[in-house]
Short mmCIF file of the C-alpha atoms (twelve columns), coordinates in Angstrom:
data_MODEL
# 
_entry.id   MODEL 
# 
loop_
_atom_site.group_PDB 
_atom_site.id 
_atom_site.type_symbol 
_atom_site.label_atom_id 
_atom_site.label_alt_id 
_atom_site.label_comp_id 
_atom_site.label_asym_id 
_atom_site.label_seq_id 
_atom_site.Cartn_x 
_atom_site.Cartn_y 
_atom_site.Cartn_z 
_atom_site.pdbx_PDB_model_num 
ATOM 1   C CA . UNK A 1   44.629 65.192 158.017 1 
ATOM 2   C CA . UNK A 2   41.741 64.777 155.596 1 
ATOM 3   C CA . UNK A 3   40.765 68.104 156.726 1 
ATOM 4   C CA . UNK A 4   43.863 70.006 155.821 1 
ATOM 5   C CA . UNK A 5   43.272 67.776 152.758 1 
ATOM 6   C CA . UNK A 6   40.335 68.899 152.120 1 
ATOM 7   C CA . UNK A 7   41.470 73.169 152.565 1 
ATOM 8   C CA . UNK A 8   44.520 72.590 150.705 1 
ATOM 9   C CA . UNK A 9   41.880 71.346 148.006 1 
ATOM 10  C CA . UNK A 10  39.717 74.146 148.239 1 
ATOM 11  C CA . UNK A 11  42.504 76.812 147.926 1 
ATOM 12  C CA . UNK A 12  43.245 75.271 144.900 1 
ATOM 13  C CA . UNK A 13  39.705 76.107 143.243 1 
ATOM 14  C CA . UNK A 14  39.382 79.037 144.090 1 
ATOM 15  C CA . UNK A 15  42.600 79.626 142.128 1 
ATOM 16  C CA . UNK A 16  41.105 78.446 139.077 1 
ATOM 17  C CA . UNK A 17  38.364 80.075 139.126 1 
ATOM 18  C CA . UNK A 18  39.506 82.910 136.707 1 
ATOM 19  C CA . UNK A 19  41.465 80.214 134.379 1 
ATOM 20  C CA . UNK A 20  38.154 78.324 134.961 1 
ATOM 21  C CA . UNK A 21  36.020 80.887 132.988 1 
ATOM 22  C CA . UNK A 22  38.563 82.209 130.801 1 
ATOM 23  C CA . UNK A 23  38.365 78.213 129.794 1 
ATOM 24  C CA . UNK A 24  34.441 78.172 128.806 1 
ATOM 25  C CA . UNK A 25  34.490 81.507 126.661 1 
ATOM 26  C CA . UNK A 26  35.819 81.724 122.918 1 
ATOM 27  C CA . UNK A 27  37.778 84.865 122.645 1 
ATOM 28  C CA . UNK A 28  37.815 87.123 119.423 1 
ATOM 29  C CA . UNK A 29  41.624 86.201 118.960 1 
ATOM 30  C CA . UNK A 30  40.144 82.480 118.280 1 
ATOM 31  C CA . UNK A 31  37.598 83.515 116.250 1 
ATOM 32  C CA . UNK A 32  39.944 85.199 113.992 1 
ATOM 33  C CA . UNK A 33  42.566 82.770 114.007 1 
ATOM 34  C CA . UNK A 34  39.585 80.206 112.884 1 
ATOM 35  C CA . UNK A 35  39.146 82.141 109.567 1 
ATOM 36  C CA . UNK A 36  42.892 83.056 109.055 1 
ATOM 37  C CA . UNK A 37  43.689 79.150 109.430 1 
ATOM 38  C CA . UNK A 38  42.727 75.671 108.282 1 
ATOM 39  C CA . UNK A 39  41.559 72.568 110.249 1 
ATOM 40  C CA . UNK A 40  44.202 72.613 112.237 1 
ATOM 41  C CA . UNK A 41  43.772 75.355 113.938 1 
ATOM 42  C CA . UNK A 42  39.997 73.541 115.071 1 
ATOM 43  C CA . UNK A 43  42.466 70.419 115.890 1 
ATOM 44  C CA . UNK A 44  44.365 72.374 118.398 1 
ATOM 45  C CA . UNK A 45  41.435 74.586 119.688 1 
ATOM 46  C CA . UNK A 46  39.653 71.510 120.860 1 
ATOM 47  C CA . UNK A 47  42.452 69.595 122.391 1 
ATOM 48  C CA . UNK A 48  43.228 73.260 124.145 1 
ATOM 49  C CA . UNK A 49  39.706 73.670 125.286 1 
ATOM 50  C CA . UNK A 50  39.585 69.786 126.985 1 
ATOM 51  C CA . UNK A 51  42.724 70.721 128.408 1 
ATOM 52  C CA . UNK A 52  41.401 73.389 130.192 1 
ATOM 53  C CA . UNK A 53  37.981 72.381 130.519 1 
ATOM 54  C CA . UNK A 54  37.705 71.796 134.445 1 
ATOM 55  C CA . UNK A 55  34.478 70.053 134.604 1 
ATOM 56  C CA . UNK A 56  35.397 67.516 131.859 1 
ATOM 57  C CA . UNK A 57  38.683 66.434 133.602 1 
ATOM 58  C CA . UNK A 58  37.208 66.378 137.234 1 
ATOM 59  C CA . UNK A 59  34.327 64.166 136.228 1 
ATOM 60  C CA . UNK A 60  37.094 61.612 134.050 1 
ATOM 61  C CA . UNK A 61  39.015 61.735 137.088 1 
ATOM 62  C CA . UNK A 62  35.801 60.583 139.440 1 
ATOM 63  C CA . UNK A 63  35.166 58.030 136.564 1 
ATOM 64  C CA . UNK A 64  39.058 56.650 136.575 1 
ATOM 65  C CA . UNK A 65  40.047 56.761 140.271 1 
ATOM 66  C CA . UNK A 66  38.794 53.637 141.836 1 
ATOM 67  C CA . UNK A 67  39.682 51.641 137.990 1 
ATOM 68  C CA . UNK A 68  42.824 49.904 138.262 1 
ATOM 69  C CA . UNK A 69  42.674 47.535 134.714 1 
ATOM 70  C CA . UNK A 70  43.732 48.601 131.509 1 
ATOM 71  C CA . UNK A 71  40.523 46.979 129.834 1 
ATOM 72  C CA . UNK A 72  37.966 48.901 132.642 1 
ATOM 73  C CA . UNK A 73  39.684 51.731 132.009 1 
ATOM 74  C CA . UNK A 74  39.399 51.826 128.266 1 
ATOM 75  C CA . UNK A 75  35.507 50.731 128.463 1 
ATOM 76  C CA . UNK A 76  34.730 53.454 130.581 1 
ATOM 77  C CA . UNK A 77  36.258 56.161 128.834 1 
ATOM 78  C CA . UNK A 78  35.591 54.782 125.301 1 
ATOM 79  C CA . UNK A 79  31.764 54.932 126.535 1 
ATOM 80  C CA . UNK A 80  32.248 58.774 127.738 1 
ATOM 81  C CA . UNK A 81  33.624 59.326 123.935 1 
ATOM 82  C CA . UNK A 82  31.354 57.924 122.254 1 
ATOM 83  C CA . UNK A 83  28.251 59.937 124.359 1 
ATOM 84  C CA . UNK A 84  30.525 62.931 123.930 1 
ATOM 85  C CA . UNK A 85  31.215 62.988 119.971 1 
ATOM 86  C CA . UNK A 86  27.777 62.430 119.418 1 
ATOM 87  C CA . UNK A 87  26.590 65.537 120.592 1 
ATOM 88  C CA . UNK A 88  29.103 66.838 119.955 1 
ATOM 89  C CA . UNK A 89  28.900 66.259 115.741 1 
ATOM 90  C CA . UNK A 90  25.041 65.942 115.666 1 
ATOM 91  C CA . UNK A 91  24.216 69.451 117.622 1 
ATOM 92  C CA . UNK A 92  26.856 71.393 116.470 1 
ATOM 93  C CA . UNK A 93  25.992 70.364 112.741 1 
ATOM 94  C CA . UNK A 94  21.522 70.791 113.306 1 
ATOM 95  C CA . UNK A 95  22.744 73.879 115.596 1 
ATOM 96  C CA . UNK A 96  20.778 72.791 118.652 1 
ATOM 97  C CA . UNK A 97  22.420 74.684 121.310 1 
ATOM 98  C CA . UNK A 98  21.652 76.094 124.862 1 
ATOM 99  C CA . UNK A 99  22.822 78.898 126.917 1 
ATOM 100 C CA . UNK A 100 26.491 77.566 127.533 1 
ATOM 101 C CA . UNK A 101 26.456 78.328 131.390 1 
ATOM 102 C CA . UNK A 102 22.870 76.396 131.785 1 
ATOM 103 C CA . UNK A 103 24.860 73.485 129.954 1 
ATOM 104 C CA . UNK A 104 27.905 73.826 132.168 1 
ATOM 105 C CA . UNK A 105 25.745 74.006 136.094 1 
ATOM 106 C CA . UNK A 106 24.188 71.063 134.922 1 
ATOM 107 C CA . UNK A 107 27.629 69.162 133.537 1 
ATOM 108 C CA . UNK A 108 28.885 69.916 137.434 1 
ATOM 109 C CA . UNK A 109 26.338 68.048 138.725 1 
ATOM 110 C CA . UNK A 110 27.975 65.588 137.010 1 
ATOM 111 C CA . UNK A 111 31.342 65.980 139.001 1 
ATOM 112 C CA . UNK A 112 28.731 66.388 142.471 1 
ATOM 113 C CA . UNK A 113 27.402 62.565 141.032 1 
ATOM 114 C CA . UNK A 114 31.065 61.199 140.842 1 
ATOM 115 C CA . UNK A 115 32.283 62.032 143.879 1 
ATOM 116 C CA . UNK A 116 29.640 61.293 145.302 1 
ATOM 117 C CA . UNK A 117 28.885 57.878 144.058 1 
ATOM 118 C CA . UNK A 118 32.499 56.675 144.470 1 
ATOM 119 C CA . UNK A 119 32.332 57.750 148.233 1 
ATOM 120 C CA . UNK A 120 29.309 55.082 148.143 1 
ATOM 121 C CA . UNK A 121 26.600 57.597 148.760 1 
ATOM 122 C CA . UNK A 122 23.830 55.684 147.396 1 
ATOM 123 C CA . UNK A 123 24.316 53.194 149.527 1 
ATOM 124 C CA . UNK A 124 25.233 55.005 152.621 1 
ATOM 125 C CA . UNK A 125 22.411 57.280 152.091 1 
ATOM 126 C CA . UNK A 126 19.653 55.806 150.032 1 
ATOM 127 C CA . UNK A 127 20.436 51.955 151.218 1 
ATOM 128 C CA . UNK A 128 20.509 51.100 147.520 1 
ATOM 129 C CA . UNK A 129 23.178 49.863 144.565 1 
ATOM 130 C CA . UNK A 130 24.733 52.388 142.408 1 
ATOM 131 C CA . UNK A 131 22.733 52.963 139.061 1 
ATOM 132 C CA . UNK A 132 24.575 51.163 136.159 1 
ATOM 133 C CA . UNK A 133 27.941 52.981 136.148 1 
ATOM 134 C CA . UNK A 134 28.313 52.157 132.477 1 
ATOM 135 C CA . UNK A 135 25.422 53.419 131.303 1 
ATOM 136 C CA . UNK A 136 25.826 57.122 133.948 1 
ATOM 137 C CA . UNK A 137 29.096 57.365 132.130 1 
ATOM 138 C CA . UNK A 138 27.570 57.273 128.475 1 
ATOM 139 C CA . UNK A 139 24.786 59.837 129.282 1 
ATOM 140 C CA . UNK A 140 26.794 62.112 130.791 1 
ATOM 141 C CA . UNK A 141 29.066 61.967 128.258 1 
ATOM 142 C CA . UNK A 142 26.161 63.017 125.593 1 
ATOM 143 C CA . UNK A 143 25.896 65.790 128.377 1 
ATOM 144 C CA . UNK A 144 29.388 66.853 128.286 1 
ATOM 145 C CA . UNK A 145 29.622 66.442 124.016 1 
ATOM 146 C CA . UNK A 146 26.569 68.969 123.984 1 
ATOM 147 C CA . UNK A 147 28.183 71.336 126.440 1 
ATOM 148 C CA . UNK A 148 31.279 71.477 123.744 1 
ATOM 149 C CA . UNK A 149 28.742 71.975 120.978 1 
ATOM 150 C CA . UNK A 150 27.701 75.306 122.347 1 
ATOM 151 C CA . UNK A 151 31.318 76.368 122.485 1 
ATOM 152 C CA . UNK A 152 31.860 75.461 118.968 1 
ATOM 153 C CA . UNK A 153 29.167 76.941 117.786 1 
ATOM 154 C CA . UNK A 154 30.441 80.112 118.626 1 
ATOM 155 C CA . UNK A 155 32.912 79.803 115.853 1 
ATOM 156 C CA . UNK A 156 32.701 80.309 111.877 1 
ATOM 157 C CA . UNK A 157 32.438 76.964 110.252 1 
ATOM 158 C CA . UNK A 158 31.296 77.621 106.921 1 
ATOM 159 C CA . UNK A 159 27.844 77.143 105.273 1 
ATOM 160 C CA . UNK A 160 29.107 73.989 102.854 1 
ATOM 161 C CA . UNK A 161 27.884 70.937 104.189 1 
ATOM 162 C CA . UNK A 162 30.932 69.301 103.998 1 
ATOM 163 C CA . UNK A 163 33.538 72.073 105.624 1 
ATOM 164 C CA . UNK A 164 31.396 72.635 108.020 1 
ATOM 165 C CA . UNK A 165 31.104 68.489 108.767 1 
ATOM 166 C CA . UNK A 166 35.372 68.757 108.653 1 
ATOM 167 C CA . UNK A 167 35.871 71.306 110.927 1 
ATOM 168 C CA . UNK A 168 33.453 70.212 113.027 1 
ATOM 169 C CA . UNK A 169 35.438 66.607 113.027 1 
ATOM 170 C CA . UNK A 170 38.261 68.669 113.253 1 
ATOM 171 C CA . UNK A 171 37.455 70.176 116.682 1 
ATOM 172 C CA . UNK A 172 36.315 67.127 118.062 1 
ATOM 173 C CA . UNK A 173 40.086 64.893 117.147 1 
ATOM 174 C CA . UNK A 174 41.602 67.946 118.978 1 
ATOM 175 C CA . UNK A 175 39.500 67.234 122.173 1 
ATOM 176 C CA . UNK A 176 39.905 63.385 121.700 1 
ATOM 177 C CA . UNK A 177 43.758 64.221 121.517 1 
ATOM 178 C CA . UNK A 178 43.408 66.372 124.723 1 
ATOM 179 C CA . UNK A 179 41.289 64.040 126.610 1 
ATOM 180 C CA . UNK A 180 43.836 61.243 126.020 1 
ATOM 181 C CA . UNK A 181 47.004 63.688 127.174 1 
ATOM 182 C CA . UNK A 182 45.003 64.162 130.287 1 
ATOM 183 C CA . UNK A 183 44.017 60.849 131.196 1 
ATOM 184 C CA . UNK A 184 47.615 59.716 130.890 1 
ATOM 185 C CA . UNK A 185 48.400 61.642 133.367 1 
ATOM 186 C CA . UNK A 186 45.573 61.541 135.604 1 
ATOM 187 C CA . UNK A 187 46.299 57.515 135.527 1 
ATOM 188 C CA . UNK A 188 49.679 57.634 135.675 1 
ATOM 189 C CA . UNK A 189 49.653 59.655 138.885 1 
ATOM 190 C CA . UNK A 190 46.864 57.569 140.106 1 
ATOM 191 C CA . UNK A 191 48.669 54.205 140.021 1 
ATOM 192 C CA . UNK A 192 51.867 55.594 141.270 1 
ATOM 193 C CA . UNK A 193 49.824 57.182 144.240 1 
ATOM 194 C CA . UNK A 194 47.238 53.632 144.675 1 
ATOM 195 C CA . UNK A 195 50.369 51.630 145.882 1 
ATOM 196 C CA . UNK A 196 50.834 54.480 148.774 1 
ATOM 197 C CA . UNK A 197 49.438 53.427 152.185 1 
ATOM 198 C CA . UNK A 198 48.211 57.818 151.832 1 
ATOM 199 C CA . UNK A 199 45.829 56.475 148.888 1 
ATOM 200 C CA . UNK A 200 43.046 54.775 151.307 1 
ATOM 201 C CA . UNK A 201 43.779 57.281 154.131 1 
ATOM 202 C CA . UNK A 202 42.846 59.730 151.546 1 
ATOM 203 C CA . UNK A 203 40.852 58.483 148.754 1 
ATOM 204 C CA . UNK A 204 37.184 59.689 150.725 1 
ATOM 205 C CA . UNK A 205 38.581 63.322 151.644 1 
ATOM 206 C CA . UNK A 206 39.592 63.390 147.632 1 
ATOM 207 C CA . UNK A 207 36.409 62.171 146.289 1 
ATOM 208 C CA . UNK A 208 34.449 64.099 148.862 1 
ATOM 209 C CA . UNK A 209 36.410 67.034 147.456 1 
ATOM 210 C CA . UNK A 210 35.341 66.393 144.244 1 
ATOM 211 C CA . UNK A 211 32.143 67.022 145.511 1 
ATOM 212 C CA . UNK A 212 32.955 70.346 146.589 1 
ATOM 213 C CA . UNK A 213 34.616 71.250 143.438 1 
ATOM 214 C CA . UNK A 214 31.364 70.735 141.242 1 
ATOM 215 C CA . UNK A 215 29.473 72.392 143.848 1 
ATOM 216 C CA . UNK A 216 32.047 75.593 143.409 1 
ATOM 217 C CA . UNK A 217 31.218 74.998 139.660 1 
ATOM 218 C CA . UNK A 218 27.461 74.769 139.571 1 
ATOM 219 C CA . UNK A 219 27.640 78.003 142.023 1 
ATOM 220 C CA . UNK A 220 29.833 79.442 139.498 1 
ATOM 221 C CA . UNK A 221 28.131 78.595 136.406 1 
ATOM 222 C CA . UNK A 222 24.568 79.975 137.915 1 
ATOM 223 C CA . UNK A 223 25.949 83.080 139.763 1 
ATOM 224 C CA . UNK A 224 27.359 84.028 135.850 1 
ATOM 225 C CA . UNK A 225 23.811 83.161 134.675 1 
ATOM 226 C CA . UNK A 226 21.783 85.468 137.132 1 
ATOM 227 C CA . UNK A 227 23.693 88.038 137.070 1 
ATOM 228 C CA . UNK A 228 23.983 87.926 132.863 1 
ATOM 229 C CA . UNK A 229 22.066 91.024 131.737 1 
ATOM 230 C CA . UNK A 230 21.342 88.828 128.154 1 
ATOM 231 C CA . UNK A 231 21.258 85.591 128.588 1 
ATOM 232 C CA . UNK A 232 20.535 84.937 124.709 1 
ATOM 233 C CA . UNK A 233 23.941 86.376 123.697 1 
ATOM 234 C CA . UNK A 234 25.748 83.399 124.682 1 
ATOM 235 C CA . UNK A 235 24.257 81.221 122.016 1 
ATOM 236 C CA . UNK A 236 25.351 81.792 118.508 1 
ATOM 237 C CA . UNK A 237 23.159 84.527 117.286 1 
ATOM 238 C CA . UNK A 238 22.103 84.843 113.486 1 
ATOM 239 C CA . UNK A 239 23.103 87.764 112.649 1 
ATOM 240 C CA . UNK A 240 26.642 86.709 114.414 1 
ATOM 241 C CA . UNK A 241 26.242 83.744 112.207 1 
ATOM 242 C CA . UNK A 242 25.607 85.354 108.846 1 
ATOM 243 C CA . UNK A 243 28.487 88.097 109.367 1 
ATOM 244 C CA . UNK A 244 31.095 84.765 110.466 1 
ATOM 245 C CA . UNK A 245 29.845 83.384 106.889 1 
ATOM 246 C CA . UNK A 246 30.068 86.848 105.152 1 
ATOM 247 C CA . UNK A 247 33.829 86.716 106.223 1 
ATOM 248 C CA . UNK A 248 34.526 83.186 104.856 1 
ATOM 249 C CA . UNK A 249 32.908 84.343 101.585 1 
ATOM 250 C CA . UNK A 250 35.762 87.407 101.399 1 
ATOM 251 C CA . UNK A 251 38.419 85.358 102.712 1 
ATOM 252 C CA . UNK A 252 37.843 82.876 100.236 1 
ATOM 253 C CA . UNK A 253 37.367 85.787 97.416  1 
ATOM 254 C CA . UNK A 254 40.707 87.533 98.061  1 
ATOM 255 C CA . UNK A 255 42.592 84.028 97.945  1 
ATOM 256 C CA . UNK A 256 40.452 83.257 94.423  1 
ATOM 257 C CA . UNK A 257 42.274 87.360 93.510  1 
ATOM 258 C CA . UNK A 258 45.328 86.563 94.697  1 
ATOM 259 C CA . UNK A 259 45.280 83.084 92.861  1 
ATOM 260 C CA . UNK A 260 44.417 84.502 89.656  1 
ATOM 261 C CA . UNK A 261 47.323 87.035 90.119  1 
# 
């Protein structure tokens, strides 16, 4: 049983794997709908990119699955937001930034951790206690924030200190809004299945799955790396940068025209 689990699982995957990478790329079409729109726009491009962002929502389902209190629950993941947003706002607005598929092997091993700790590896394996589960959470969560710097970096957001500071808060409410839509669900499902007699027949093959799924991701993530024939165009390149600027500057003069119409 835990091995049809376990293939059922892995079918799965491998039909992400497209929406997986369409999920780590900004397209033109969001680019353009960036400078054609206001703050909302970032709002919903965030809470559209956690909501697609595999990695994120397999580790937060690692770090929920075994928590069955409200107040565990909401230390944990209040921990993950706060290591999150802050590299999240600090990198994005210093633009310190990293090839985005480096960023993303690395955030799998995060998923490989979960799994792997929750299946009690450390102790099976290296006869030892779990490092401090709090403080995993919170750098992992700087971890994940700085992988969703280097996707919002890709975007215009203005040379004026304080726009750029907006949308930047902008982007980072909508993936606070999407984080929050998925972990209702994820713990809604979860408590419905925990009172199950399946749940402890099942919770190793699922966590040991999880394993498997960052290990698909880290694969993933490198493969796209090696075989990436410039690995530099995947961070936000100046002259990208000054032409995203150059179009705020004319977007914001033909509004000033049309004003004074």
């Amino acid at each position: 049983m835990q091995r049809l689990a376990l293939n059922n699982f892995s079918i799965f995957l491998f039909l992400l794997i497209p929406l997986t990478t369409w999920a780590h790329g900004i397209s033109e079409e969001d680019k353009q709908r960036m400078l054609d729109g206001g703050y909302l726009q970032y709002i919903g491009l965030g809470a559209t990119h956690m909501l697609t962002g595999y990695d994120h929502l397999l580790f937060l389902l690692g770090v929920v699955f075994f928590l069955t209190s409200f107040k565990d629950i909401a230390k944990f993941v209040t921990v993950f937001t706060l290591g999150h947003c802050l590299t999240l706002i600090f990198a994005t607005f210093f633009q310190i930034t990293w090839n985005y598929y480096l960023i993303d092997a690395v955030i799998a091993l995060s998923v490989i951790y979960k799994g792997f700790d929750n299946n009690g590896g450390f102790q099976k394996y290296f006869d030892s206690n779990s490092p401090n589960l709090l403080w995993a959470v919170f750098l992992f969560g700087l971890l994940h924030g700085f992988g969703l710097s280097t996707r919002l970096q890709q975007l215009p957001l203005g040379d004026d200190n304080t726009s750029m500071l907006l949308r930047i808060l902008s982007f980072n409410l909508g993936v606070e809004i999407g984080q929050v839509a998925a972990l209702t669900v994820m713990v809604g499902m979860l408590s419905l299945w925990r009172h199950k007699s399946s749940f402890k027949r099942f919770s190793f093959a699922s966590n040991q799955a999880l394993i498997y799924a960052g290990v698909l991701l880290l694969l993933m993530q490198l493969h796209s790396y090696h075989h990436d024939s410039d690995p530099d165009s995947f961070r936000f390149p100046a002259q990208e940068h000054q032409h995203a600027h150059e179009d705020i500057e004319i977007l914001k003069s033909t509004e000033t025209e049309r004003d004074n119409l």
